[in-house]
N, C-alpha and C positions, 0 to 999 in steps of 0.2 A: 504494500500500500504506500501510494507516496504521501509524502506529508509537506506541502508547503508553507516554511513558517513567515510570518507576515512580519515587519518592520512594527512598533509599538508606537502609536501616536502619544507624542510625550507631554504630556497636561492632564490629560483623560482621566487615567487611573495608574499611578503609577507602583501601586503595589500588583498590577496586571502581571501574570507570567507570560511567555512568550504562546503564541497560540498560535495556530494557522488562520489563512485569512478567511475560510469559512467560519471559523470561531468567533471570528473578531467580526465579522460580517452580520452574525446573526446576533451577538451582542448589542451591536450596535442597533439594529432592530427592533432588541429584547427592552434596550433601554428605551427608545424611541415612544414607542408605545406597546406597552407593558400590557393593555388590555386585549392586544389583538390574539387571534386562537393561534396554538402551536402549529398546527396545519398550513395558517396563512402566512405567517412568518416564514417556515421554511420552503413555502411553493417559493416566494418573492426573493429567499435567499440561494433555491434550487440544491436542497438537500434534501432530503429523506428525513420524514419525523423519528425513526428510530436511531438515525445520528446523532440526535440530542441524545436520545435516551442512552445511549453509547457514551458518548463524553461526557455526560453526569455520572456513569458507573464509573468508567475506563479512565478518565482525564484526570488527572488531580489537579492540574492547571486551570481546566475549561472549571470545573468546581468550585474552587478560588474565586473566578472571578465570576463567576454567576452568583457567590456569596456577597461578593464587594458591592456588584451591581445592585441585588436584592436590597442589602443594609443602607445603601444609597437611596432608594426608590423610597426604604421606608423614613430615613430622615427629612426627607427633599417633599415626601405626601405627609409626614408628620402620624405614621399609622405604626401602631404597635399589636401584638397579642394584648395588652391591657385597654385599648380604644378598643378593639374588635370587640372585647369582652365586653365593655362598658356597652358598649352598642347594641348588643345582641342582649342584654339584661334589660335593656331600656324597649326594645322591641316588643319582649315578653311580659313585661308590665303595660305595653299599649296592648297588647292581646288580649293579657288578662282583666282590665278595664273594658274591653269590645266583647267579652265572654267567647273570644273564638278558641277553644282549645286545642284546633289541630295547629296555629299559628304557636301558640306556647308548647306545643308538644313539638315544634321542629326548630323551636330556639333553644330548646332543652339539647335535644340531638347536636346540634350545633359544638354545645358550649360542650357537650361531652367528647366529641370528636374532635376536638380543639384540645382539650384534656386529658387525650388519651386514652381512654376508657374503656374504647372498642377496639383495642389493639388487644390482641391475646398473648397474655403472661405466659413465659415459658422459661423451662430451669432445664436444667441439663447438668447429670451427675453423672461422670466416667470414672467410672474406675479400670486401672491398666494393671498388669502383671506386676508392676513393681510396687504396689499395693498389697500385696499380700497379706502383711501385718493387721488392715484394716479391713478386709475380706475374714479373716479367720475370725477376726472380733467382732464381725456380724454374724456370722454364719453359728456362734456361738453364744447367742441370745435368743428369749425365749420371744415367742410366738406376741404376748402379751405386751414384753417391752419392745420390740419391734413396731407393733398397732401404739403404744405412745409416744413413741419416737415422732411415726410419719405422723397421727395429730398434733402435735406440737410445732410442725411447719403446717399447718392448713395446704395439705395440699390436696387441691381439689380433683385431678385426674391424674394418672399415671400411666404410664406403657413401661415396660419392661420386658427383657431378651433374658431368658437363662440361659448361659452358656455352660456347653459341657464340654470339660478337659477330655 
C-alpha cells in the first residue's frame, strides 16, 4: 500500500502528527463542518467510509489528531458531556411538565448511554501453568467456600472451560 505523507500546514494544529494527504484532506472537512454525514465527507474526499474506520483503529497518528480536532470543536462550540447533561435533564423536566412519558423515557436512555450503562461488564480471570500454587488452593476448598467466594464478587454470569491434563 502506498502511503503519501503530506507536508503539515504550520498554524493549524501543530501538535498534528505527520498524516497522508487523505488524512489531512478529510480533516480538514471533519473540521469544516463537523455536522455533515460520514458518507458525505468521504464521497467529497473520495475515500471509502471504512478508511476512517481503519485509521481510527490502525492510525495512532490519524487518532491524535481527530482527538485535537474533537477537543477543539468542543472549546470553539463551548459543548461538554456536563452541557449535554444539563440539556438533556432540562428536556426531561419539559416532558415531564407536558406529561409525555415516552419523551422522559428517551432522555432517561440518553443520559444512560452517555453513562455507560449499557455497555456490558466483563472480567476475565486466566489462570496459566505457572499458577499452580493457586490452582491447588482452589481445587482444595470446599464446595460451600467456593459458593462464598464467587458471592462476594456479585458476579452475575459466568462461562467457564474445564480443562483436562
Amino acid at each position: 500500500m502506498r502511503s503519501a505523507l503530506a507536508e503539515q500546514p504550520t498554524g493549524l494544529l501543530p501538535e498534528r502528527p505527520r498524516l497522508t494527504k487523505k488524512q489531512i484532506e478529510f480533516l480538514h472537512l471533519y473540521t469544516a463542518s463537523p455536522f455533515m454525514p460520514l458518507q458525505e465527507m468521504c464521497r467529497q474526499v473520495g475515500i471509502q467510509p471504512g478508511h476512517v474506520a481503519k485509521w481510527k483503529k490502525n492510525s495512532p497518528g490519524f487518532q491524535v489528531a481527530l482527538d485535537v480536532e474533537h477537543r477543539r470543536s468542543q472549546v470553539v462550540s463551548n459543548m461538554s458531556r456536563k452541557t449535554v447533561m444539563r440539556g438533556l435533564l432540562e428536556a426531561i423536566d419539559m416532558a415531564k411538565d407536558q406529561r409525555q412519558p415516552a419523551g422522559m423515557i428517551s432522555g432517561w436512555k440518553e443520559i444512560g448511554r452517555m453513562c455507560g450503562f449499557y455497555e456490558p461488564e466483563r472480567r476475565e480471570v486466566v489462570l496459566s501453568m505457572d499458577s499452580t500454587k493457586l490452582v491447588e488452593e482452589m481445587k482444595g476448598l470446599t464446595k460451600e467456600r467456593l459458593m462464598l467466594l464467587a458471592n462476594e464478587q456479585d458476579a452475575l454470569d459466568a462461562e467457564f472451560e474445564v480443562v483436562t491434563d
